[in-house]
C-alpha positions in Angstrom: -7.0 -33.1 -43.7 -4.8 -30.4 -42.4 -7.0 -29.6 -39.1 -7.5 -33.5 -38.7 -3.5 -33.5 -38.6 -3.3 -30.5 -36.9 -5.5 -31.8 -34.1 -4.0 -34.6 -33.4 -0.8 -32.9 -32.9 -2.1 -31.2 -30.5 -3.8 -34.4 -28.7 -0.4 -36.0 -28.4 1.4 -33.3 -27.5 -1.4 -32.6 -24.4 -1.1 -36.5 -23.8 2.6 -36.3 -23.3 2.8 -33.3 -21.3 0.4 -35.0 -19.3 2.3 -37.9 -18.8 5.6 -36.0 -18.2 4.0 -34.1 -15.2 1.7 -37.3 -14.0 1.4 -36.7 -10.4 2.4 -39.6 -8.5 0.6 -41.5 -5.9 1.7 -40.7 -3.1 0.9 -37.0 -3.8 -2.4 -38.0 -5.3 -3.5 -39.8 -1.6 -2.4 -36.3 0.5 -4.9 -34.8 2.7 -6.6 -32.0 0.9 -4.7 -29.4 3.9 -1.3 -31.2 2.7 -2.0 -30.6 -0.9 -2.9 -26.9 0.1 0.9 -26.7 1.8 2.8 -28.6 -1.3 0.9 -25.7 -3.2 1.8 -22.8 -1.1 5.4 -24.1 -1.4 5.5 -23.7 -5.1 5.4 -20.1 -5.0 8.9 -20.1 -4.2 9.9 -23.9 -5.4 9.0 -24.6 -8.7 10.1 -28.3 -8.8 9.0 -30.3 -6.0 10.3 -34.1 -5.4 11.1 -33.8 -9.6 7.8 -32.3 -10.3 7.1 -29.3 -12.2 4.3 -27.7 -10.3 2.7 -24.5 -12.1 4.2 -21.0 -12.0 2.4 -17.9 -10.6 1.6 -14.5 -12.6 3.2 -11.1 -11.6 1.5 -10.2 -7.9 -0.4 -7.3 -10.2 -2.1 -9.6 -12.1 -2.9 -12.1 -10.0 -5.0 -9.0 -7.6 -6.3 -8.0 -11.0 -8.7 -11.2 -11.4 -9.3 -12.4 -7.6 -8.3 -9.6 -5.4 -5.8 -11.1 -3.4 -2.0 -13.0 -4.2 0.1 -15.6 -3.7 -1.0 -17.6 -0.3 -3.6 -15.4 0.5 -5.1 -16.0 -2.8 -4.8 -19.7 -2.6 -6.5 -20.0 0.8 -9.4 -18.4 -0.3 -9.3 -21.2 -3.8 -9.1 -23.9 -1.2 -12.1 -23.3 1.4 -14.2 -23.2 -2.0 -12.0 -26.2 -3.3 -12.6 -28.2 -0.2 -16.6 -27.2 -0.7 -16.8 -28.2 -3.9 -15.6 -31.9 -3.2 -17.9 -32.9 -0.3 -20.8 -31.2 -1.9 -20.1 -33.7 -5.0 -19.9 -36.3 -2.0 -23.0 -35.0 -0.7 -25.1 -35.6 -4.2 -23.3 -38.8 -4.7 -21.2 -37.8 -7.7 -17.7 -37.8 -5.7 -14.8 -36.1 -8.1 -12.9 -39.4 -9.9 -9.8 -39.5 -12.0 -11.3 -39.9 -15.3 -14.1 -37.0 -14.8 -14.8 -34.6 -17.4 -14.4 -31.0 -15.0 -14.7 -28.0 -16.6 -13.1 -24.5 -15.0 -15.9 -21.8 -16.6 -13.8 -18.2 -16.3 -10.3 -20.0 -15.4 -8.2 -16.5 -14.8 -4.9 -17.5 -14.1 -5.6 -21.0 -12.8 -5.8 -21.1 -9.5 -8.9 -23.7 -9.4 -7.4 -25.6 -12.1 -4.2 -26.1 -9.8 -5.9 -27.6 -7.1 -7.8 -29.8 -8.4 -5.0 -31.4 -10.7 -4.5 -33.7 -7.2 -8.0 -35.6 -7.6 -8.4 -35.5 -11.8 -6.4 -36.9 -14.6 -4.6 -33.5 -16.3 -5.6 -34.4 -19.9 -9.7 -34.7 -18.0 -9.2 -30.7 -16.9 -10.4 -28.0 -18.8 -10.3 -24.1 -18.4 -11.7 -21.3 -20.9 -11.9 -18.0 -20.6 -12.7 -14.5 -23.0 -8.9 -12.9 -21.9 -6.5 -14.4 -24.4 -3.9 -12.8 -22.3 -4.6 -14.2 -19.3 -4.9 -17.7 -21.3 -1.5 -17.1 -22.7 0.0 -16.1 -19.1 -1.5 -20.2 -18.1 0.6 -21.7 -20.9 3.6 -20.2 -20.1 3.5 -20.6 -16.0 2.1 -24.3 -17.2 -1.0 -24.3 -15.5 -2.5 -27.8 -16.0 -5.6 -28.6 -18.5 -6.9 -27.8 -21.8 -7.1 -24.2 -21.8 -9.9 -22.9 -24.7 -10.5 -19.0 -25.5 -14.0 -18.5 -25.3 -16.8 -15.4 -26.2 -19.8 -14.8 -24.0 -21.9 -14.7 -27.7 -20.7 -17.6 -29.4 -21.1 -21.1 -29.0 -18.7 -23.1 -26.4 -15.8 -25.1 -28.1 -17.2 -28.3 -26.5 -19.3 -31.6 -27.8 -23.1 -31.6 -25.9 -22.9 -34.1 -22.8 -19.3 -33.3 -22.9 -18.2 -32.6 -18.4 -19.7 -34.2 -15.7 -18.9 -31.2 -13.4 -18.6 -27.6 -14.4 -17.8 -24.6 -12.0 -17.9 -20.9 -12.3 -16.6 -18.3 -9.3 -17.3 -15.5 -9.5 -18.1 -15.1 -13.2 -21.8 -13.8 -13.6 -21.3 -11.3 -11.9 -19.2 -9.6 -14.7 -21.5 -10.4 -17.6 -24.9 -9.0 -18.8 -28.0 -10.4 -18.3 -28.4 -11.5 -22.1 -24.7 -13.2 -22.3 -26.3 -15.0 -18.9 -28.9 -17.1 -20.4 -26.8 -17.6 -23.9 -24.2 -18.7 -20.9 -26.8 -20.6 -19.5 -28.0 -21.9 -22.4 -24.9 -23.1 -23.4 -23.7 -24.8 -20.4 -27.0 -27.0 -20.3 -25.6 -28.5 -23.5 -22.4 -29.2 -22.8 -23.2 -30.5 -19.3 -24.1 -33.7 -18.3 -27.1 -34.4 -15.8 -25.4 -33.0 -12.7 -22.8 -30.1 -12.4 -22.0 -26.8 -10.3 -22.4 -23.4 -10.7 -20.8 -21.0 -8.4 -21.2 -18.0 -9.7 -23.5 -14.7 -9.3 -26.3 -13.4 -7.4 -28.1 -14.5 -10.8 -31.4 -14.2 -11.5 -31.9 -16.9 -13.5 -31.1 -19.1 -10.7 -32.9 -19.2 -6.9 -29.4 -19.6 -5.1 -28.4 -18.6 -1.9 -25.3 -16.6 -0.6 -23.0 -19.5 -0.1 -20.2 -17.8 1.4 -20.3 -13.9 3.2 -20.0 -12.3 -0.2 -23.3 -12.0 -2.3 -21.7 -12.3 -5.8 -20.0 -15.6 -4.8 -22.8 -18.4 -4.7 -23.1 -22.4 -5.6 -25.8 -23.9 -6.6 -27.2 -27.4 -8.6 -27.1 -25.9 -12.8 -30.5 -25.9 -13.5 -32.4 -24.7 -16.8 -33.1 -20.7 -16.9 -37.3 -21.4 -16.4 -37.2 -24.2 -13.5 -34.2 -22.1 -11.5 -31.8 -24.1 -8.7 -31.1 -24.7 -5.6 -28.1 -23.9 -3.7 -27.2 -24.6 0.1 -25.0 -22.7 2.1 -21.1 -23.2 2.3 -20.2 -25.0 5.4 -16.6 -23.5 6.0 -14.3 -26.3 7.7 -12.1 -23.6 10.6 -9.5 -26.5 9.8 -9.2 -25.7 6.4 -8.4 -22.3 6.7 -6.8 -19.9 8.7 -10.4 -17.7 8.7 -13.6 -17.8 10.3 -16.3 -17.3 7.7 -19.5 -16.0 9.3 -22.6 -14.6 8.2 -24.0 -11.6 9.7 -27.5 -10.2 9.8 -26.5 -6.5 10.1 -23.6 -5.1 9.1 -22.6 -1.7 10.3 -20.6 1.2 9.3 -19.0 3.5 11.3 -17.5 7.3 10.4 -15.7 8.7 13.6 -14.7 12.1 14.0 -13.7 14.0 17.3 -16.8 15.1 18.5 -20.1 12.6 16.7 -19.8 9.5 14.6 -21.9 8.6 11.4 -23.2 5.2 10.9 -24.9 3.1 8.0 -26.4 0.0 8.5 -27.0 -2.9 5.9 -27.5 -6.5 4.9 -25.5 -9.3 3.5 -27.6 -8.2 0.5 -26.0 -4.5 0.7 -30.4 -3.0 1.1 -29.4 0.3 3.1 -31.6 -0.5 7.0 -30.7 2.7 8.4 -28.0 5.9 8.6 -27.5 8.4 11.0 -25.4 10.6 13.0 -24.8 10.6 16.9 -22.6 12.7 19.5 -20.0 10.9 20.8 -20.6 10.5 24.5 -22.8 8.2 26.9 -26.1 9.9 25.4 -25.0 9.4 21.7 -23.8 5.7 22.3 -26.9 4.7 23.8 -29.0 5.9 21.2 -26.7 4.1 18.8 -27.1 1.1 20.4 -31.2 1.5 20.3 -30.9 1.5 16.5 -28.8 -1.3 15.6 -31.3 -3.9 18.7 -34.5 -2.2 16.9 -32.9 -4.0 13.3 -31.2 -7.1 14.8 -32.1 -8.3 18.4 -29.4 -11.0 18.2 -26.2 -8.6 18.7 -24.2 -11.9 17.8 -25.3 -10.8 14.6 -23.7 -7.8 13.6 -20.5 -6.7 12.4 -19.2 -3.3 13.0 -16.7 -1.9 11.7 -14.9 1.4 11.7 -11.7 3.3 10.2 -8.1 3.8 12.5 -8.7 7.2 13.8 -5.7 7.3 15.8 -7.8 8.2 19.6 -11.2 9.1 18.5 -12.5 5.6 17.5 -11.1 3.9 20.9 -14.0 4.3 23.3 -17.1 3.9 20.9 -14.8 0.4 19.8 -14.5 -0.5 23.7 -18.4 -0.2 24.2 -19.4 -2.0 21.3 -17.3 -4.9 22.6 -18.5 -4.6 25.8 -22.1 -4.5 24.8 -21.0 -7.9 22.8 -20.8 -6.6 19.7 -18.6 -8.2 17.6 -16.7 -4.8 16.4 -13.4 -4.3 13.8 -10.8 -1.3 12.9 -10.0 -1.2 9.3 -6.8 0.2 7.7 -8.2 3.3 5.7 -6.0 2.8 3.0 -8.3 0.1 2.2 -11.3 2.0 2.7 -9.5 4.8 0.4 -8.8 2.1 -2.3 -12.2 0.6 -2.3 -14.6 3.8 -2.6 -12.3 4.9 -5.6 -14.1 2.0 -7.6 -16.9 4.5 -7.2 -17.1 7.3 -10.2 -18.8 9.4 -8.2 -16.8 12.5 -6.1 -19.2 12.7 -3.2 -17.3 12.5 0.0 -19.6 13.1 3.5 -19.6 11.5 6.5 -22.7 9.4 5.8 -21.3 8.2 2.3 -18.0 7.6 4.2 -20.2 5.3 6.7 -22.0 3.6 3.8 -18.6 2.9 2.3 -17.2 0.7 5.1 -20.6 -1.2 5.5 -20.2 -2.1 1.9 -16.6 -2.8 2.2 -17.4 -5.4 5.6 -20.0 -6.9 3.1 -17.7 -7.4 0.2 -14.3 -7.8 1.9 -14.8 -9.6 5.3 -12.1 -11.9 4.8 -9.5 -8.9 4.7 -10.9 -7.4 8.2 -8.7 -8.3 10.8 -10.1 -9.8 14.2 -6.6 -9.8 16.7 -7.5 -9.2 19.7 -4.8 -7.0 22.0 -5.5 -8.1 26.1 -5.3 -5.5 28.2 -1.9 -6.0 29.4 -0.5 -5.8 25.9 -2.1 -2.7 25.2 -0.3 -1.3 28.5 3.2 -2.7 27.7 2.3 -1.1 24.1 1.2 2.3 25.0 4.3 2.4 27.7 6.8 1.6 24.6 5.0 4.0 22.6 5.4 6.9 25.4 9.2 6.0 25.7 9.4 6.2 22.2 8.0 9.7 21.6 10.0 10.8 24.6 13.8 9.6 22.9 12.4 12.2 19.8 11.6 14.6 22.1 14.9 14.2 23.6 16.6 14.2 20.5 15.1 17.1 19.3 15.8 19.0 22.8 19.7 18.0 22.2 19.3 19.8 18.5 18.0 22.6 20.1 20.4 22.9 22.7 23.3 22.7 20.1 21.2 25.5 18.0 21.4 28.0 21.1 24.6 26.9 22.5 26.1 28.3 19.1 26.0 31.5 19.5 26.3 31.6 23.2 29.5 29.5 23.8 29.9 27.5 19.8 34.0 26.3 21.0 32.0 24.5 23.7 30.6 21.5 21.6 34.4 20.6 20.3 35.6 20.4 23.3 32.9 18.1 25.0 29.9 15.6 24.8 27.1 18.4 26.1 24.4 16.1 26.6 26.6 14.1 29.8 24.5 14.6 32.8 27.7 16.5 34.0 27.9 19.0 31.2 24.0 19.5 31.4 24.2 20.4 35.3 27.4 22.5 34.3 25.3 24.5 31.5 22.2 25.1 33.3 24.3 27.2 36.3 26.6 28.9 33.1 24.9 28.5 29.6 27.4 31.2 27.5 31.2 32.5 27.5 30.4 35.6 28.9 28.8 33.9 32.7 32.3 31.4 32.6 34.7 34.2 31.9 32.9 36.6 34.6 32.9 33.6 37.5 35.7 32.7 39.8 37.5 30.2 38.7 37.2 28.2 41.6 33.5 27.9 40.9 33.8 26.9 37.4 36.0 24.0 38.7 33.9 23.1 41.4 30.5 23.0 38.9 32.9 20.2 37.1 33.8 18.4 40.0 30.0 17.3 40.9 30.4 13.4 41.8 27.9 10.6 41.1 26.0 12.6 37.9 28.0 11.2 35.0 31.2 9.7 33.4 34.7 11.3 34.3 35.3 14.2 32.4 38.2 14.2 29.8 38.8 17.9 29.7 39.6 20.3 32.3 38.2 23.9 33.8 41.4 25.0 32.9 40.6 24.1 29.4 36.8 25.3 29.0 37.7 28.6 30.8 40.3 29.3 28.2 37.8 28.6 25.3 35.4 30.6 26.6 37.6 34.3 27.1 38.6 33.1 23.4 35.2 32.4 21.9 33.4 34.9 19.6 30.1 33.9 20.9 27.9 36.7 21.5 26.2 38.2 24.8 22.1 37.2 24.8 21.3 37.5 28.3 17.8 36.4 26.2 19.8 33.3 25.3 20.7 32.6 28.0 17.5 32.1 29.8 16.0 29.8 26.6 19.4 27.9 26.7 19.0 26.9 30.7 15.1 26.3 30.2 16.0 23.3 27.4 18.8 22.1 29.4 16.5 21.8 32.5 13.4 20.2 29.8 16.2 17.7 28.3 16.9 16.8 32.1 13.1 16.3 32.8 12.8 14.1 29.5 15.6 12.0 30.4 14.3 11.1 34.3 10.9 10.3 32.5 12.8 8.0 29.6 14.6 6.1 32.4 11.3 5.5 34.7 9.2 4.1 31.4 12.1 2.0 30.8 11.8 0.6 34.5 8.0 -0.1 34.2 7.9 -1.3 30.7 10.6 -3.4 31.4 8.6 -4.6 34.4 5.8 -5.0 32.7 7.0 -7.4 30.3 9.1 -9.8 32.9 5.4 -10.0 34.0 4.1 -11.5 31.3 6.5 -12.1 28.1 9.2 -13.5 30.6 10.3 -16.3 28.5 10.2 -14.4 25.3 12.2 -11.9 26.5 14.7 -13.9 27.3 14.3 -15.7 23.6 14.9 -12.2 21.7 17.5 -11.1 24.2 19.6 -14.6 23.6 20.7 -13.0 20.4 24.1 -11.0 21.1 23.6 -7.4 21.0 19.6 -7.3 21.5 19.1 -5.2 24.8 16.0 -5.7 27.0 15.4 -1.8 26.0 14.7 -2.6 22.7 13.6 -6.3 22.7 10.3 -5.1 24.8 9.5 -2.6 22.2 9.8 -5.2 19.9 7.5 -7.5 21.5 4.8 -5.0 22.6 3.9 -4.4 18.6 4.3 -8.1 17.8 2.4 -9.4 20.5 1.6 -13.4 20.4 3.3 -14.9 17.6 0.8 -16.9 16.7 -1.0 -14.4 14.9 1.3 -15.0 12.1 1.3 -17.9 9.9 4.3 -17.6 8.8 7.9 -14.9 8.8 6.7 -13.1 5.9 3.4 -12.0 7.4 5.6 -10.8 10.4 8.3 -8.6 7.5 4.4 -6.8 5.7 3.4 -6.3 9.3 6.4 -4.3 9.7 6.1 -2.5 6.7 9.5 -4.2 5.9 8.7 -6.2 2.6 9.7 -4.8 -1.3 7.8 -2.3 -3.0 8.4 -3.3 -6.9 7.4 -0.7 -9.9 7.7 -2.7 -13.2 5.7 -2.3 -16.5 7.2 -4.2 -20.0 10.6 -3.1 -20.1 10.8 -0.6 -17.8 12.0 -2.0 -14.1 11.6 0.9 -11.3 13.7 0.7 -8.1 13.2 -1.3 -5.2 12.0 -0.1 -1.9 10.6 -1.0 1.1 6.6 -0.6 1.1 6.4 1.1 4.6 3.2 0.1 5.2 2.9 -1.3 8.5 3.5 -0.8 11.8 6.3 2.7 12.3 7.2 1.6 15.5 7.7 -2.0 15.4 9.6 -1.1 12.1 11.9 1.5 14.4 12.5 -1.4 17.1 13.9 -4.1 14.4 16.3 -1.3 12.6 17.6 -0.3 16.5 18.0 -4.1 16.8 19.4 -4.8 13.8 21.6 -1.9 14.1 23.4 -3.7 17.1 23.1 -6.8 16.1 25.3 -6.4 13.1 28.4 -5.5 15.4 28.8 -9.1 15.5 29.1 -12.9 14.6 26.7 -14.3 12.1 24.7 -10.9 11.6 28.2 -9.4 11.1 29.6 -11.8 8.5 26.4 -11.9 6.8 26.2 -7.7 6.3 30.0 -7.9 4.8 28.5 -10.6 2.6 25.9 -8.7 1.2 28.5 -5.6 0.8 30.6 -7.7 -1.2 27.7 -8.6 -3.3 27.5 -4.6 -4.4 24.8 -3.3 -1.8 24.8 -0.3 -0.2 25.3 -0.1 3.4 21.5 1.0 3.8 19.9 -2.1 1.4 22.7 -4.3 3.8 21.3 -3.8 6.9 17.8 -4.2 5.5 19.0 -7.6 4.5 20.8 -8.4 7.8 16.9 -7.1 9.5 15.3 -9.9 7.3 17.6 -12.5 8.6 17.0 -11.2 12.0 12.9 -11.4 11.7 13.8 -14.7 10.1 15.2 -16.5 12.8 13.4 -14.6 16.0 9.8 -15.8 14.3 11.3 -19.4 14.4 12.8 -19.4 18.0 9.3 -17.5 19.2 7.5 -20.2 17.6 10.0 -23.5 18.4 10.2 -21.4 22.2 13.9 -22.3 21.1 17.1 -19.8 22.5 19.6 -18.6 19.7 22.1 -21.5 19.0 24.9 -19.9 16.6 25.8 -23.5 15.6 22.5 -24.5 14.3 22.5 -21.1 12.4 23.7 -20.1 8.7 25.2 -17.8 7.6 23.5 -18.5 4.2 19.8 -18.8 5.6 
């Protein structure tokens, strides 16, 4: 009597949180790519037009069980979402309101989320073996019945109970006896037609049905007949990557001097490994090995690790030769081979490595292409940038000599005027001023055209220097005059890669140039930087990819009680990351970005966490007047945005 009462408690209470978040029909009738944008909007809105829409588990947790978070995660749910409804279409079986569907390995609920839009709530189900991860559903009310399950024992369902039944990525993680009990146990609670995608399994004659081999879909058939599976025909509409398979998959190890490859199939069967010098001899007996496996160069998929210069040509002749070719970050090539137990680190592992990683992880390789022009504009910017630290470290330099040759010197002036650098290079200590006429030390002072008007006199330095306690290095001397004439060298290269870059980019980023440099306080100086390392803003879906691609977005350390400070991750691109903080630095001077950094002052941050803040807003509105080709309009701006 007591579990008949307690059950039906539990019935109505399912029933009437079921009917409390009923989705309406309008929602109901949304295009599948609408649905997949109302659920990308409740990671940051958890109530949308009065309905609670499920919460989202700590970004740890969430890369625990899928490998991926938040939108990214959800993308990935929705080409295998979109799959599994016209493949239901395709057998005649289309998904209906009152079916009996079944989420086998349910995680956190990403499947169940999605297809809450096509089936009655109280008709979803979801079991798993983590009761944590069950108990993290409840509580970010993930909708569905949600069962804790064991691979041994029996599943808490009637026989004949679901008409559809799906399972991603599950098998994979379970031994080959808990398969068939698995098995066993889904023929009995399924009804004559469901889905498995699941494993490379072989209980079941499936095919790959998307690039990675443990991620199949097939008809559930009994462990002695087998299946059949067909392949997944990715939609480039529903999602913002190209799926592909490849025949050969190729992994590349450059050094400074050779390059190790390994080459495998979607299957991850090693085809061949070697090692080749890395010149026109080397490359051309690279390229007889990969056509002796795979004619069809359309086939293949190369990849190879950012090597800073070494990994430039062999990437330019594999795209040439129309190989479809990729450069990986190597922190991700770090990360993956420490799933390995073993220590072994050579070359040819190291090549074996990234093939595996292409095979496994295709969809986190990163196909942008740069045009040519780009990558001129950006290596320009990148030159000019190297040459203001060079400069910057010649002024240190300068100072570092200049006190103990002539220290008064530096309180009485700005050294580094092009007047006061022609001044020290003909009298770089105390000793050569006080010994000159004085006519000639007022004459070096007078030079016209070479810099702003002085604000001192001869009178003045020639006074400091029979004063000063510097001491007499004639060897001084000589090193102080060769860094002045190097800081004078610097600056005259500074000024003509500012003339050509600048050029440059009126050539072919003319109107957003003139977008960026709308804003008050953004100089063409360092709005071309800024658009050399962005490039077209249409590789980004949205501002936050723009803030990770910068490096830019919060590093959080939290675990139970303990809460660890905030940073920024700093892992993404340096030099885009230096242009937004010189833009952001001047842009804060005034208006909106001005108010807005007092704001946040008020609110208790520091200065520093401030002009972080004011850098978001910044990347904020630039990403939507790049994308609206829109000029800055202070009255259609916030202060609050």
């Amino acid at each position: 009597m007591f579990d008949y009462t307690k059950n039906l408690f539990q019935s109505m209470k399912r029933f009437l949180k079921a009917q409390k978040r009923r989705l309406p029909e309008h929602i109901r009738n949304l295009s599948d790519e609408a649905w997949l944008d109302l659920i990308i909007k409740s990671i940051s809105e958890q109530y949308i037009e009065k309905i609670e829409f499920p919460g989202f588990p700590p970004p740890d947790l969430q890369v625990q069980f899928v490998g991926s978070d938040y939108e990214q995660a959800l993308r990935e749910a929705f080409i295998f979402y979109t799959f599994v409804k016209s493949h239901a279409e395709s057998l005649k079986m289309p998904l209906r309101r009152n079916s009996q569907f079944l989420d086998f390995g349910c995680g956190w609920g990403r499947f169940l989320r999605f297809f809450w839009k096509d089936i009655n709530e109280n008709k979803l189900f979801g079991c798993d073996i983590d009761s944590v991860i069950l108990n993290v559903c409840r509580v970010t009310n993930v909708p569905g019945n949600l069962s804790l399950i064991s691979p041994e024992g029996r599943l808490p369902y009637p026989d004949n109970y679901f008409d559809f039944i799906i399972a991603y990525s599950v098998f994979t993680h379970l031994p080959p006896t808990d398969r068939c009990d698995i098995t066993e146990q889904r023929n009995r609670i399924g009804r004559r037609t469901k889905f498995l995608p699941g494993s490379e399994n072989p209980h079941f004659s499936v095919f790959p049905a998307s690039i990675i081999p443990n991620r199949l879909i097939g008809r559930l058939s009994s462990c002695e007949t087998g299946g059949l599976a067909t392949r997944h025909p990715v939609d480039p509409k529903s999602s913002q990557r190209r799926w592909k398979m490849y025949g050969l998959y190729v992994g590349i190890d450059v050094s400074k001097d050779s390059f190790s490859v390994a080459g495998i199939d979607s299957k991850g069967n090693v085809l061949f490994q070697g090692s080749y010098s890395m010149d026109a001899e080397g490359f051309s007996l690279f390229l007889e090995t990969i056509v002796q496996h795979c004619k069809n160069l359309k086939q293949i998929l190369a990849a190879m690790e950012s090597t800073g210069c070494y990994h430039l040509n062999l990437f330019s002749f594999l795209n040439v030769q129309g190989i479809e070719a990729v450069v990986i970050n190597p922190l991700l090539i770090s990360n993956f081979a420490k799933l390995s137990l073993r220590k072994t680190k050579t070359d040819k592992k190291d090549a074996l490595t990234i093939a595996q990683f292409i095979v496994q992880h295709q969809d986190a390789v990163s196909r942008l292409g740069v045009s040519q022009g780009l990558q001129d504009l950006r290596d320009l910017a990148r030159e000019r940038e190297s040459l203001c630290h060079l400069i910057s470290e010649t002024k240190s330099e300068i100072k570092r000599v200049l006190r103990t040759t002539f220290p008064e010197l530096e309180s009485l002036c700005d050294i580094s005027t092009k007047v006061m650098l022609q001044f020290l290079l003909q009298y770089p200590s105390a000793r050569m001023i006080t010994s000159a006429k004085q006519k000639d030390v007022v004459k070096a002072l007078e030079r016209k055209g070479v810099g702003t008007r002085i604000t001192f006199s001869a009178q003045d330095i020639i006074k400091a220097a029979k004063n000063s306690v510097g001491i007499v290095s004639p060897a001084k001397e000589i090193i102080l005059q060769g860094k002045v004439s190097t800081l004078m060298h610097l600056q005259e290269r500074v000024e003509h890669m500012t003339k050509l870059m600048t050029a440059l980019c009126k050539a072919s980023m003319l109107q957003e140039l003139e977008i960026v440099t709308s804003i008050k306080g953004i100089k063409t100086k360092t709005a071309v930087p800024f658009l050399a390392e962005v490039g077209d803003i249409k590789n980004y879906s949205c501002y936050k990819k723009l803030i990770a691609f910068a490096g830019l977005d919060p590093s959080v350390r939290q675990s139970g009680k303990f809460v660890g400070q905030s940073k920024i991750s700093k892992r993404g691109n340096r030099h885009l990351r230096r242009a937004l903080y010189l833009m952001a630095s001047s842009v804060v001077k005034y208006g909106l970005f001005r108010q807005y950094f007092i704001r946040k002052k008020k609110e208790g941050m520091s200065a520093q966490k401030a002009l972080f803040a004011v850098t978001h807003k910044l990347i904020r509105i630039i990403f939507a007047m790049l994308k609206n080709k829109t000029y800055f309009n202070l009255k259609e701006v916030s202060v609050n945005s």
